[in-house]
NUMARMAR-651876 format. One record per residue: residue in three letters; z negated, y, x negated of N, C-alpha, C in turn. Coordinates in steps of 0.1 Angstrom, whole numbers, plus 5000, padded with zeros to 4 digits. Each point is the difference from the previous one (the first is absolute). Layout:
N
{r 'ALA' {Z Y X} {Z Y X} {Z Y X}},
...
This chain:
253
{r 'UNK' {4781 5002 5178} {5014 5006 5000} {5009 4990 5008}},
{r 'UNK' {5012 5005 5005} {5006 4990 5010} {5007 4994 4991}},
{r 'UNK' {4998 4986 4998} {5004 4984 4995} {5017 5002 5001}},
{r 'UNK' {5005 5003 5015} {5014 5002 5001} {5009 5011 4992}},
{r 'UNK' {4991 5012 4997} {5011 5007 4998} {5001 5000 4984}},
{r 'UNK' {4988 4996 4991} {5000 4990 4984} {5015 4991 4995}},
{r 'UNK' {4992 4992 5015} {5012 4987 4999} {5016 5005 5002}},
{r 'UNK' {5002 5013 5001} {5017 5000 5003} {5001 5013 5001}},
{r 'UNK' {5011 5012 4997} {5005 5012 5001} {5015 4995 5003}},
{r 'UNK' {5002 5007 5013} {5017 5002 5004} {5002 5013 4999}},
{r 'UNK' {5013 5004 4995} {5006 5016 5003} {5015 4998 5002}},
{r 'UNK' {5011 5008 5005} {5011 4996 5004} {5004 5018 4993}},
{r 'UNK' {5016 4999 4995} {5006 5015 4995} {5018 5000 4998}},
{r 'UNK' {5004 5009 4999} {5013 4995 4999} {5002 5004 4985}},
{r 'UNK' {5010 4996 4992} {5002 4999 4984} {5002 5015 5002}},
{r 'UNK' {4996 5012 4994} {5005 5008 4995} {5012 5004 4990}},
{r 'UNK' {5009 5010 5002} {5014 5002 4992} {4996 4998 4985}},
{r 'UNK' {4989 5007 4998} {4994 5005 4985} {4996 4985 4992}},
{r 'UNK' {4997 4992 5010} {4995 4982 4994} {5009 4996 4998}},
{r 'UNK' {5015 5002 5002} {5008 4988 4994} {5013 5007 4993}},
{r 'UNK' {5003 4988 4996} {5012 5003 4986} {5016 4998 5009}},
{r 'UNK' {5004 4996 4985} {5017 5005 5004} {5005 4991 5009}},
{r 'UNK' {4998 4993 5000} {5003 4984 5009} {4991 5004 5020}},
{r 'UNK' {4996 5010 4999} {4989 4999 5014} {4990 4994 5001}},
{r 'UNK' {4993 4992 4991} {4993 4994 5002} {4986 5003 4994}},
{r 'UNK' {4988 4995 5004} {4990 5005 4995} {4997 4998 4982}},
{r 'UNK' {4998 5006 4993} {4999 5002 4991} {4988 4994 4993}},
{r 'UNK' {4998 4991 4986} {4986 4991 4998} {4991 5007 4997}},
{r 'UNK' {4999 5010 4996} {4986 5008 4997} {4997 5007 5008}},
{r 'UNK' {5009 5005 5005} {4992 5004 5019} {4997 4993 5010}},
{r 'UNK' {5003 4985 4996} {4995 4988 5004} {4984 5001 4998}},
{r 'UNK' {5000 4999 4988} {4983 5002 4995} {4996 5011 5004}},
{r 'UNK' {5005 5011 5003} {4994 5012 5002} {4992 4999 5019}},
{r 'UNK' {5008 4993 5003} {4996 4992 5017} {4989 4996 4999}},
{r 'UNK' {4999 4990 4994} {4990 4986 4997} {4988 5012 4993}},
{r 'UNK' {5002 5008 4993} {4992 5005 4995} {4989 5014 5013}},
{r 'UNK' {5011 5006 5008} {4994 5005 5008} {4995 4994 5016}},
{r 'UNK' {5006 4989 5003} {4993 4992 5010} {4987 4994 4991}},
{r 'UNK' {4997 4993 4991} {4987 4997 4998} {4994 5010 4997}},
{r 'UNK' {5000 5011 4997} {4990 5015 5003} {4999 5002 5011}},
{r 'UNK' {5007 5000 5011} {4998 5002 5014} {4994 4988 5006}},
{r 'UNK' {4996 4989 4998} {4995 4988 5000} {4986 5004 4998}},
{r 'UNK' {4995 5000 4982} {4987 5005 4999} {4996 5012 5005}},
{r 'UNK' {5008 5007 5006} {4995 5013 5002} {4990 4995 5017}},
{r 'UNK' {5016 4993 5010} {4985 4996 5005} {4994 4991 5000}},
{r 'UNK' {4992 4993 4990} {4992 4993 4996} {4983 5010 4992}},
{r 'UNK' {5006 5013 4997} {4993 5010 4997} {4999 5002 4984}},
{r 'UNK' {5012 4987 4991} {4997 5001 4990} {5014 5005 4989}},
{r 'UNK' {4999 5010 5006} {5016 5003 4996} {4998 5012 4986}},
{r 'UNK' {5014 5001 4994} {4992 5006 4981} {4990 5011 5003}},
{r 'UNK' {5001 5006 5012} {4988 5014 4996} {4991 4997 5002}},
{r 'UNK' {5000 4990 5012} {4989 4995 5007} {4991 4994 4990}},
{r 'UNK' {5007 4986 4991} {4994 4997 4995} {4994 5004 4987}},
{r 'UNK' {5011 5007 4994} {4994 5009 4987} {4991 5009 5004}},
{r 'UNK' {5000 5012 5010} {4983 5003 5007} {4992 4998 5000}},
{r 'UNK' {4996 4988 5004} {4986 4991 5000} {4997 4992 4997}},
{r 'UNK' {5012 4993 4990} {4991 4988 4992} {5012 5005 4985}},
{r 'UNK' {5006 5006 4995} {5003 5007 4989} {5008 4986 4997}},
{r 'UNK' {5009 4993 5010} {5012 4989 4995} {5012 5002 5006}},
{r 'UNK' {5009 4991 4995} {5014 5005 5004} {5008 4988 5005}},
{r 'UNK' {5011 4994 5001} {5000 4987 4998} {5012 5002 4992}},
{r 'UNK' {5006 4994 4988} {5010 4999 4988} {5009 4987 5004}},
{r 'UNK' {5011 5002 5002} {5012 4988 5000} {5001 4994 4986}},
{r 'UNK' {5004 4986 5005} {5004 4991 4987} {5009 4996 5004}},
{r 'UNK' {5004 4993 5009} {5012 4998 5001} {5011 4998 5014}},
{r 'UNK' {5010 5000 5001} {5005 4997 5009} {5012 4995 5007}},
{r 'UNK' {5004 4991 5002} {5009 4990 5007} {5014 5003 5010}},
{r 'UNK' {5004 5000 5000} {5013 5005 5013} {5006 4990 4998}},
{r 'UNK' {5004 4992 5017} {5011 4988 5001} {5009 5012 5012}},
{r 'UNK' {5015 5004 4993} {5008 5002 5007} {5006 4993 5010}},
{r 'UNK' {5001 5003 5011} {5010 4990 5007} {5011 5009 5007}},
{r 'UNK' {5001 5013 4999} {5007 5012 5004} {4992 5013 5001}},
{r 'UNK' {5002 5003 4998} {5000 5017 4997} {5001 5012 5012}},
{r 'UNK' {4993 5004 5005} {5002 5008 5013} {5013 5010 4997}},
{r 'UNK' {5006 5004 5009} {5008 5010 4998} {4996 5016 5004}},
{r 'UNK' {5005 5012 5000} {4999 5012 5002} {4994 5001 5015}},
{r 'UNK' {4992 5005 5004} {4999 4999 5014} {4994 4991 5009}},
{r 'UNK' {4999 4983 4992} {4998 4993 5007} {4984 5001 5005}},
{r 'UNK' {4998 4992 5011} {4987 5000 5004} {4988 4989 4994}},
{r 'UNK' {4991 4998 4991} {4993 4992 4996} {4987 4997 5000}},
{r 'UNK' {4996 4991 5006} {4983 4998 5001} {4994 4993 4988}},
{r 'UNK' {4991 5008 4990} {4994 4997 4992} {4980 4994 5003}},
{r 'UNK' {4996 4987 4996} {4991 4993 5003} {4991 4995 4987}},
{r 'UNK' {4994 5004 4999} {4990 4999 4989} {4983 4989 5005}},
{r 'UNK' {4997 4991 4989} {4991 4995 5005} {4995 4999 4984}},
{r 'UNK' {4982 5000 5000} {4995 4990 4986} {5002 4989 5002}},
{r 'UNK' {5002 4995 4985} {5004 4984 5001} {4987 4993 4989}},
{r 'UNK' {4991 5010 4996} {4983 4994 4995} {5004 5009 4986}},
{r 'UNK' {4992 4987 4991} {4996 5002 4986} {5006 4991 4991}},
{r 'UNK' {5005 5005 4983} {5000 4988 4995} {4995 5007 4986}},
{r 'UNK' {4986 4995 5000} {4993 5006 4989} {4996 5019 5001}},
{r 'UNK' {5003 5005 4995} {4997 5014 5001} {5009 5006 5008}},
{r 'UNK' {5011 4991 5003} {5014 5007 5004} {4999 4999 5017}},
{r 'UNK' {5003 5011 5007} {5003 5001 5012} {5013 4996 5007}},
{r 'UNK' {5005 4990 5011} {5015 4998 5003} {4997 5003 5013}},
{r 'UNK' {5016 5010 4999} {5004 5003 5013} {5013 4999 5003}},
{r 'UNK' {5003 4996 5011} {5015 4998 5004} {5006 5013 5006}},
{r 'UNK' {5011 4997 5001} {5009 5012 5007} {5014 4995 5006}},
{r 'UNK' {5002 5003 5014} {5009 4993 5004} {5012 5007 5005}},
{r 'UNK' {5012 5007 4997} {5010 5008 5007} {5011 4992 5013}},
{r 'UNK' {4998 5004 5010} {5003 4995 5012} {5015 5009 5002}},
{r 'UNK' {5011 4992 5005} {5008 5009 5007} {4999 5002 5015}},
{r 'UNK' {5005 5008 5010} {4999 4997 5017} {4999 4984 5003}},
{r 'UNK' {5008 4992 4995} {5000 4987 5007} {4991 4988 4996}},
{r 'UNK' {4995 5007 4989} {4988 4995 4997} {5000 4989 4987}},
{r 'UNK' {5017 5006 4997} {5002 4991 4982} {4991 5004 4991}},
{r 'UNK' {4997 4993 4994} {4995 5006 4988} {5006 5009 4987}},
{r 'UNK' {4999 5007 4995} {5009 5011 4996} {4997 4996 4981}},
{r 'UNK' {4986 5005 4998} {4993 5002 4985} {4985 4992 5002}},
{r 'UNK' {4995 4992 4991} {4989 4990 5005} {4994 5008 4982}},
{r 'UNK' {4987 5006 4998} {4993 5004 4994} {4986 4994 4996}},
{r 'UNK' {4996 4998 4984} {4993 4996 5001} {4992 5006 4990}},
{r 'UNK' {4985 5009 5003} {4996 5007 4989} {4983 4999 4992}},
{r 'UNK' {5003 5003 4990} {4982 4997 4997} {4996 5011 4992}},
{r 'UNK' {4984 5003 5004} {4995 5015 4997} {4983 4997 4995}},
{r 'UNK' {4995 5006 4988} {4988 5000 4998} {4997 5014 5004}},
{r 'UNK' {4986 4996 5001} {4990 5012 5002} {4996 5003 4985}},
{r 'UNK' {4996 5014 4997} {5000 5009 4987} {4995 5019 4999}},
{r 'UNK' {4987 4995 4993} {4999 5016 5001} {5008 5010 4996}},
{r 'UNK' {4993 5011 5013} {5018 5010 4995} {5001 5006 4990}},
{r 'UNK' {4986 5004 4992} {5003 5006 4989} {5001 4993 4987}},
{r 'UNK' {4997 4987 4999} {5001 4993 4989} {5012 4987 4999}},
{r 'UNK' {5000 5000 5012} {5011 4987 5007} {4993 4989 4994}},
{r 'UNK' {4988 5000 4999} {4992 4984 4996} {5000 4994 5012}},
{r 'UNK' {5007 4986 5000} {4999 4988 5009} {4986 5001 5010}},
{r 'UNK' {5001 4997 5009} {4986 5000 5010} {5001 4987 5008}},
{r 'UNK' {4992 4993 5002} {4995 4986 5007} {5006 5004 5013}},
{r 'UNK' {5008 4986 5009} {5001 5008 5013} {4993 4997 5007}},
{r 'UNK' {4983 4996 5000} {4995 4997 5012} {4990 5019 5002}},
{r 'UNK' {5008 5009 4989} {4994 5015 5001} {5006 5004 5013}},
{r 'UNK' {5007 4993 5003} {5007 5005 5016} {4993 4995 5015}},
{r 'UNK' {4992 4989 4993} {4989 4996 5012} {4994 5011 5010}},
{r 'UNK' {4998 5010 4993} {4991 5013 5010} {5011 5006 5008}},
{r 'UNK' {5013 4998 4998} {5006 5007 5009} {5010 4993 5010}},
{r 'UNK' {4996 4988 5000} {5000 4987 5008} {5020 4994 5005}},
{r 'UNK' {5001 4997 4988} {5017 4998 4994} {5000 4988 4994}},
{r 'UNK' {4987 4998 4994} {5002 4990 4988} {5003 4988 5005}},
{r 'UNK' {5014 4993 4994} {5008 4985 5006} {4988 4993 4994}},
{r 'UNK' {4994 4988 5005} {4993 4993 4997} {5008 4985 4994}},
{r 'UNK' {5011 5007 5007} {5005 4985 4994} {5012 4998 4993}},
{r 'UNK' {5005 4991 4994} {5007 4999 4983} {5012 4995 5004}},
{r 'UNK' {5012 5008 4995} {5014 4991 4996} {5003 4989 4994}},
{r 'UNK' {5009 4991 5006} {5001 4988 4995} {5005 5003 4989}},
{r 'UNK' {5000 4991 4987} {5005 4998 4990} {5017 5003 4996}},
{r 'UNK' {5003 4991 5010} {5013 5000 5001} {5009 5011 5005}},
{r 'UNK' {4994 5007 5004} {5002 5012 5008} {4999 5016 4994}},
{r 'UNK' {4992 4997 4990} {4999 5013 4991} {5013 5003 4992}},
{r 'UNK' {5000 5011 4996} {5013 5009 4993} {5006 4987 4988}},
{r 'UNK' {5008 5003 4996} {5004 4991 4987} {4994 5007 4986}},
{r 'UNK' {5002 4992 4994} {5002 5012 4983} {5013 4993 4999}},
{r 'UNK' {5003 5014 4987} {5013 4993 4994} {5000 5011 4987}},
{r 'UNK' {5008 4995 4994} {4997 5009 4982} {5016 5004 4999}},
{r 'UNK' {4999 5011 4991} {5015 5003 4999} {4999 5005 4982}},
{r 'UNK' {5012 4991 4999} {4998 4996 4984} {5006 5013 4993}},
{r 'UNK' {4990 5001 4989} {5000 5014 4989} {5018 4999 4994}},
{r 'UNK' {5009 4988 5004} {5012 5001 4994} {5011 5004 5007}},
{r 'UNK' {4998 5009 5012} {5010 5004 5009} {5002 5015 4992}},
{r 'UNK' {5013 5002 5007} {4999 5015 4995} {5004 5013 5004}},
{r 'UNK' {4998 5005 4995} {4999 5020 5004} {5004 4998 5011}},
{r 'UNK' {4998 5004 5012} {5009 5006 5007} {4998 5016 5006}},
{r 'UNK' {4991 5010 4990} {5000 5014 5005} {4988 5002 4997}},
{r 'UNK' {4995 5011 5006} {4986 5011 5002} {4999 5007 5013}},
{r 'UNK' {4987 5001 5002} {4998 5003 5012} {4991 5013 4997}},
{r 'UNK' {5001 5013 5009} {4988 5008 4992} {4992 5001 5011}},
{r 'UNK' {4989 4998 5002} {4991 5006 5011} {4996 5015 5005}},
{r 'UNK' {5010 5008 5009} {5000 5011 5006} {4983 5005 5008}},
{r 'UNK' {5004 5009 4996} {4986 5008 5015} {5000 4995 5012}},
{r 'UNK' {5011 4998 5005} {5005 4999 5013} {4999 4982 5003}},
{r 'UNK' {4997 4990 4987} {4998 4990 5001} {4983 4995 5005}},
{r 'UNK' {4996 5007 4999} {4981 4997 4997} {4997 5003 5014}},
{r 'UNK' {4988 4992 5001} {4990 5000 5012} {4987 5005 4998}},
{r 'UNK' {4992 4999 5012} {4993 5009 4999} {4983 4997 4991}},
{r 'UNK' {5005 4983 4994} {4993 4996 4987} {5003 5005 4988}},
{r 'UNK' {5016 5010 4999} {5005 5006 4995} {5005 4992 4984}},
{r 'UNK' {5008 4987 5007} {5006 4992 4990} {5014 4996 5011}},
{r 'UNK' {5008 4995 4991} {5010 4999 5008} {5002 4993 5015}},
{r 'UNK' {5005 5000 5011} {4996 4991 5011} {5004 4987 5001}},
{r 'UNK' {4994 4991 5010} {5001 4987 4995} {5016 4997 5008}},
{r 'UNK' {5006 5009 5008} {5015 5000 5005} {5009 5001 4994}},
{r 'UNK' {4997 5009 4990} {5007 5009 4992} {5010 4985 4989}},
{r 'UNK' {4989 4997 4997} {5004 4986 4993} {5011 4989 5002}},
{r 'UNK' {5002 5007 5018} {5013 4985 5008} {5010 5012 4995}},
{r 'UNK' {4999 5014 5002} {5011 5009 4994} {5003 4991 4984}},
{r 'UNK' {4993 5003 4993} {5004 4995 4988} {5007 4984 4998}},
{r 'UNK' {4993 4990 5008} {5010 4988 4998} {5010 5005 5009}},
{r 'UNK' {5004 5004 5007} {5011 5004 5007} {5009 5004 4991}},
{r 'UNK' {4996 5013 4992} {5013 5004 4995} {5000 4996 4984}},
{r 'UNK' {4992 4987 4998} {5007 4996 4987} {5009 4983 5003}},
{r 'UNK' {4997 4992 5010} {5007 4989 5002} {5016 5002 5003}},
{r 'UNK' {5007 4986 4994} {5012 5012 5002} {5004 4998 5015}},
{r 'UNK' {5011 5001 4996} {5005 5004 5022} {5003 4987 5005}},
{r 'UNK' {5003 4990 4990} {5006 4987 5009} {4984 4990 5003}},
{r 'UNK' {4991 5005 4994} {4982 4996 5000} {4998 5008 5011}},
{r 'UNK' {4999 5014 5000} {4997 5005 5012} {5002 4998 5018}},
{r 'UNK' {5014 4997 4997} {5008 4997 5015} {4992 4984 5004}},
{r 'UNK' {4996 4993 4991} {4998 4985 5003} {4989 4996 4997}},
{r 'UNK' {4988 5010 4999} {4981 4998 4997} {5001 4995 5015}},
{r 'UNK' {4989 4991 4995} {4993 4994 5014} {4987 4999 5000}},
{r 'UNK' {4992 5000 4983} {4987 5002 5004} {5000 5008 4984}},
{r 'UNK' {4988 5008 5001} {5000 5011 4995} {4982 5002 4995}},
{r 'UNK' {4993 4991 4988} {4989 5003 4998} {4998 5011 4990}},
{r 'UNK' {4988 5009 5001} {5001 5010 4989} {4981 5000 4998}},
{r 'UNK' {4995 5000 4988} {4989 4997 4997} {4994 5016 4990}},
{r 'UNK' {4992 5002 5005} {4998 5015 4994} {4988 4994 4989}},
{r 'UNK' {5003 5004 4989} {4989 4998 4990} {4993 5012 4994}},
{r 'UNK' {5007 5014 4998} {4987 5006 4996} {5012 5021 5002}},
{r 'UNK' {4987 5005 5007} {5010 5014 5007} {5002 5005 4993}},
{r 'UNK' {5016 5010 5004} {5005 5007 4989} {4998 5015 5003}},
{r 'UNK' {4996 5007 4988} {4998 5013 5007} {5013 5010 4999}},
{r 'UNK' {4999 5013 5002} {5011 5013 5000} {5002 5001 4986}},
{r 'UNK' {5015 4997 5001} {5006 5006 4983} {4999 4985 4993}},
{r 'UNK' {4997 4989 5001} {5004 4986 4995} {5011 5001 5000}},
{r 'UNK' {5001 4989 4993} {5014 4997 4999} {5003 4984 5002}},
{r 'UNK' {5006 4990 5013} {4998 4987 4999} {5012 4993 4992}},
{r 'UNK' {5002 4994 4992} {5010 4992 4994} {5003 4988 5006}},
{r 'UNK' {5011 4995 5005} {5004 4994 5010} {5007 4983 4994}},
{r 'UNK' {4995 4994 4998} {5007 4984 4995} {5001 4995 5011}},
{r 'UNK' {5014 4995 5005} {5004 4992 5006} {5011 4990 5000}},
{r 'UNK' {5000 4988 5010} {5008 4991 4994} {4999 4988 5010}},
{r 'UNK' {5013 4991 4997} {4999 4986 5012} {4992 4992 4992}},
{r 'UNK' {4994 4992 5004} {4991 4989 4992} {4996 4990 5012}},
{r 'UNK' {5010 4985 4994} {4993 4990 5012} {5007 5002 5014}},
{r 'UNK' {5011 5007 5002} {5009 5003 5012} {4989 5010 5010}},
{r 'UNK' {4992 5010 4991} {4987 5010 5003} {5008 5009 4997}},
{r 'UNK' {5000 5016 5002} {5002 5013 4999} {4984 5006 4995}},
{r 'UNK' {4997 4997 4984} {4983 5004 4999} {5002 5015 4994}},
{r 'UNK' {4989 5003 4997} {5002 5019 4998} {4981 5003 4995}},
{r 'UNK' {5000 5008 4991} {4989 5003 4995} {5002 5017 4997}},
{r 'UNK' {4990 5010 5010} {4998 5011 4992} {4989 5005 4991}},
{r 'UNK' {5001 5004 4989} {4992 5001 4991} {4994 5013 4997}},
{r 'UNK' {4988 5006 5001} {4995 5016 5002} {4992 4997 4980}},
{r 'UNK' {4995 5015 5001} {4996 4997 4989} {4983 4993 4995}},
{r 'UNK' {4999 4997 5011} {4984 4991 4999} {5004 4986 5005}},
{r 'UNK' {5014 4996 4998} {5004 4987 4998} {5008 4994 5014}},
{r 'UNK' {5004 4990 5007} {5002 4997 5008} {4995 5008 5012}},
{r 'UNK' {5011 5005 5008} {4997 5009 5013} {5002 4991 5013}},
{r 'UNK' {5012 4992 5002} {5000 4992 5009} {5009 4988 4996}},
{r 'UNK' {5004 4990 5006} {5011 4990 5000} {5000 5000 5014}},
{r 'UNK' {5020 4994 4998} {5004 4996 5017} {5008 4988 4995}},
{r 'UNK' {5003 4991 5011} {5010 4992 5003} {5007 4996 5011}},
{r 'UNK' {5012 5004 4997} {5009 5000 5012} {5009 4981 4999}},
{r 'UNK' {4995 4998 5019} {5009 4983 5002} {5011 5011 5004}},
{r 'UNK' {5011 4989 4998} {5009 5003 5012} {5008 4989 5009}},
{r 'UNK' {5008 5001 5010} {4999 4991 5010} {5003 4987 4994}},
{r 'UNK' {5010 5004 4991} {5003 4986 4996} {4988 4989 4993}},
{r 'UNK' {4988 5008 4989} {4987 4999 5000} {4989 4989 5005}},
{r 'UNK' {5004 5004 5012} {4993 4998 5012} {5003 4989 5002}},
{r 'UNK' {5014 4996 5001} {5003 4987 5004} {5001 4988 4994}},
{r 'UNK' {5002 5003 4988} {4994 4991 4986} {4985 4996 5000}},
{r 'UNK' {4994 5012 5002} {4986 4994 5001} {4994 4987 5008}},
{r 'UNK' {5003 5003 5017} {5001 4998 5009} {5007 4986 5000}},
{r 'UNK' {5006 4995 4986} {5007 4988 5005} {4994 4996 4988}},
{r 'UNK' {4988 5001 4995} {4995 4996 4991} {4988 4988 4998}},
């Protein structure tokens, strides 16, 4: 298979009306919803894209988690070149980057996501060297330092709402989608957290199906915006929102 076209996917599009919100700007879960359909268009040609690969080897690949460093927001209309590359393995976990370009070649949204392989009908975990036969498999490993964070979001924050999982939320594993999710921290952070995220982790722990109901804890903790939704087979995801100010504290740390 060609080595080049593995190692990198470019696509270029203008923001769509329907992607962004009141402000003109691109919206965060149709943020993910991007990231989510350029790496399908990626594996697709690589030949291993969900039909493809649920067809002939009966796997799928399942998100865990995913990363966004804002650095501006496209606007309605604007023109953007989106650049996807693998960035290897860290343990079972797949990393891939995602890069949003404006015309002059700023950087816009820097993404960073990780995905196991999993049968489709049982979602049991799968080794990734099962991807060896269809000649993808990163051979080589993420630095330490470089992998996703963890972070825990403490059982003493509180309520902030319910979330119900609609028909019109689910994919075609037929549990809620893993975009769907940047909708939900979106509309439970409040508005002065929203305007001022700068990075945006959200960790999927276990899918929610049609007619759940997610119970939503969130809260600042640590100069963090943390958030836990809860389905009824226990924890569904956690997020944590920096925001700029965040960032800069860290950074002088």
């Amino acid at each position: 298979m060609n080595e080049d076209l593995i190692a990198e996917y470019t696509r270029s599009l203008r923001i769509p009306v329907y992607d962004v919100g009141p402000k003109n700007t691109l919206k965060f879960g149709s943020a993910l919803r991007l990231v989510q359909e350029t790496s399908e268009q990626h594996l697709g040609l690589t030949h291993v894209s969900y039909e493809e690969l649920r067809s002939k080897a009966g796997l799928v690949f399942f998100i865990i988690s995913t990363r966004v460093k804002i650095h501006r927001m496209p606007l309605h209309s604007e023109k953007v070149v989106i650049k996807t590359h693998p960035r290897g393995r860290g343990g079972a976990q797949f990393y891939r980057d995602f890069k949003f370009y404006a015309e002059d070649g700023s950087l816009l949204i820097d993404v960073m996501q990780t995905t196991i392989l999993a049968d489709a009908e049982t979602h049991k975990i799968h080794r990734p060297q099962e991807l060896r036969p269809f000649g993808i498999y990163p051979e080589f490993n993420v630095e330490q330092e470089e992998r996703m964070e963890r972070f825990r979001v403490p059982e003493s924050l509180p309520k902030a709402g319910e979330r119900r999982v609609f028909h019109s939320d689910l994919d075609a594993n037929g549990h809620m989608n893993n975009s769907v999710y940047g909708d939900v921290v979106s509309d439970f952070i409040p508005d002065s957290i929203r305007d001022r995220a700068e990075t945006v982790q959200i960790n999927y722990t276990s899918e929610t199906p049609e007619g759940d109901v997610l119970k939503i804890i969130a809260g600042e903790e640590n100069g963090y915006y943390l958030m836990r939704g809860d389905n009824a087979a226990g924890t569904s995801f956690t997020a944590r929102v920096k925001t700029k100010e965040q960032e800069s504290t860290d950074a002088a740390k």
